[in-house]
N, C-alpha and C positions, 0 to 999 in steps of 0.2 A: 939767066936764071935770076928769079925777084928775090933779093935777099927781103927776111924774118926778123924783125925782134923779137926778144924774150918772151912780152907779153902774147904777140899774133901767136907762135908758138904753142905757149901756155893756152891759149883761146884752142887753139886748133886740137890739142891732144885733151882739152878738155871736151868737145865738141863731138870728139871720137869714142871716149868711152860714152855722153850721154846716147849717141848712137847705138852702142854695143848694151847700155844698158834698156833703152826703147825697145832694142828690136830682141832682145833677151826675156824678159822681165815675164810678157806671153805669147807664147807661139801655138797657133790654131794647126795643125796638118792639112795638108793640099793631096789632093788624089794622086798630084807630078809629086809626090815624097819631097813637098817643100815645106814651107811655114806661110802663113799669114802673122802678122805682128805687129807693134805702134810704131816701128823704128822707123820709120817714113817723113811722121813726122819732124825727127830730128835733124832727117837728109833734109827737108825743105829748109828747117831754120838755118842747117850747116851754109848751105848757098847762099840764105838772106844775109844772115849773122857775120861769117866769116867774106863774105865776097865768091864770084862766080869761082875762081881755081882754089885759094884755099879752103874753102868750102868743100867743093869738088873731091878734094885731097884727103879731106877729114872724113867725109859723109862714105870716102869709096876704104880707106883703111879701117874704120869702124864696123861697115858692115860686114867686107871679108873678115874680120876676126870676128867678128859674131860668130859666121857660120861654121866658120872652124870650131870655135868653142862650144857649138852646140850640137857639132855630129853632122854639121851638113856639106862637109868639107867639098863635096863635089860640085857643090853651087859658087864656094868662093871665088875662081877665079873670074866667072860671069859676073857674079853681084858686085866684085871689086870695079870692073870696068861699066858695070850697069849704074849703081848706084854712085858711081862721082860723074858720068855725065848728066844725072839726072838732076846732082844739086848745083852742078856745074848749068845745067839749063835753067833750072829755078832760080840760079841767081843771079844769073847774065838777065831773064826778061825782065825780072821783080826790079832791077837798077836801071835798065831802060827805060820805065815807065817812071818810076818812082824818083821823088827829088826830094828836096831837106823841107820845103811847104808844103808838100803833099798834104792833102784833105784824109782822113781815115777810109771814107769810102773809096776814095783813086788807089790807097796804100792797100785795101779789102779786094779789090775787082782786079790789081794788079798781081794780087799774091793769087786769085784763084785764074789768071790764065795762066801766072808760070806754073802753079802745079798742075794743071790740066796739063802743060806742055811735059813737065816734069812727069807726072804721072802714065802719059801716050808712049815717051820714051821709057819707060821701066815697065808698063806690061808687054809692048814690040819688044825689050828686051829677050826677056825670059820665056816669052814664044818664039823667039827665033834659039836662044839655048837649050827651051826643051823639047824644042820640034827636034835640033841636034842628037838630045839625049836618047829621046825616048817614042819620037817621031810625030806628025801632025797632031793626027786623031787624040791623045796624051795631053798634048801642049796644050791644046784648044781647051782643054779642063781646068789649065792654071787660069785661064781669063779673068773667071768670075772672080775670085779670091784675089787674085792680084789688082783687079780694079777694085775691090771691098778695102784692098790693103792701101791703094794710093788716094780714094777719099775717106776713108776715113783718118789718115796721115795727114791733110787735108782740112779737114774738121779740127782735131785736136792744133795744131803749129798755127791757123790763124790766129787764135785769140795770144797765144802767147808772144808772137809776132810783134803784133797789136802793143801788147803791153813791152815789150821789151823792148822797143823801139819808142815808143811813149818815153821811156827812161832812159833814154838813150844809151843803150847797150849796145 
């Protein structure tokens, strides 16, 4: 077990509610009685930001308490394991590629294949839990929202990326 400092800590539970407040703040309805939302975004930063597990960590307890606190309790235990391998994937490729010289366009072209990876893994997610739920024909409805939801999470965390990484955050 990788022990924490104070600060990684203090990063990570801060990292969690800005998830909780992303994926809070507005929530569109899905035909599967989910949400669409910006909280995406802050799963990708969590994985850049924090590294592929504490990331992972943060991005997956942030968004299970979302959905508890927002009435969607029957998605949290999916989104908890959905949403930390997803920033867990976003951060493992985005630090593969990326190194301390990186050019802005390698640090740009690297963020959009982990969220592309990122993103493949959290729509498979939630069509294989709400094929479970509610059965194929259902599931196959969440698609289009949930790929709306993973680039436009996508659009909005590059540029911040960008710049917080610029400042060495």
């Amino acid at each position: 077990m990788a022990k924490y400092n104070t600060k990684q800590l203090a990063s990570g539970g801060l990292m969690a509610a800005l998830v909780i407040i992303g994926t809070m703040i507005v929530q569109v309805p899905t035909p599967t009685k989910g949400y669409i939302h910006i909280g995406d975004s802050m799963v990708y930063l969590c994985g850049i930001l924090l590294g592929p597990w504490a990331g992972g960590m943060a991005a997956a307890v942030g968004s299970g308490f979302a959905d508890m606190f927002s009435g969607y309790g029957i998605y949290a235990p999916a989104t908890f394991f959905i949403k930390g391998i997803d920033a867990l994937a976003v951060g493992y490729c985005y630090k593969m590629i990326v190194f301390k010289d990186s050019t802005v366009i390698k640090k740009s072209i690297a963020f959009i294949v982990a969220f592309l990876i990122g993103g493949t893994i959290m729509v498979l997610g939630y069509l294989a839990y709400e094929t479970f739920l509610y059965g194929f024909p259902i599931a196959v409805l969440g698609i289009v929202g949930n790929i709306t939801q993973a680039v436009g999470g996508g659009v909005l965390a590059l540029p911040l990326v960008l710049v917080l990484e610029r400042v060495k955050i």
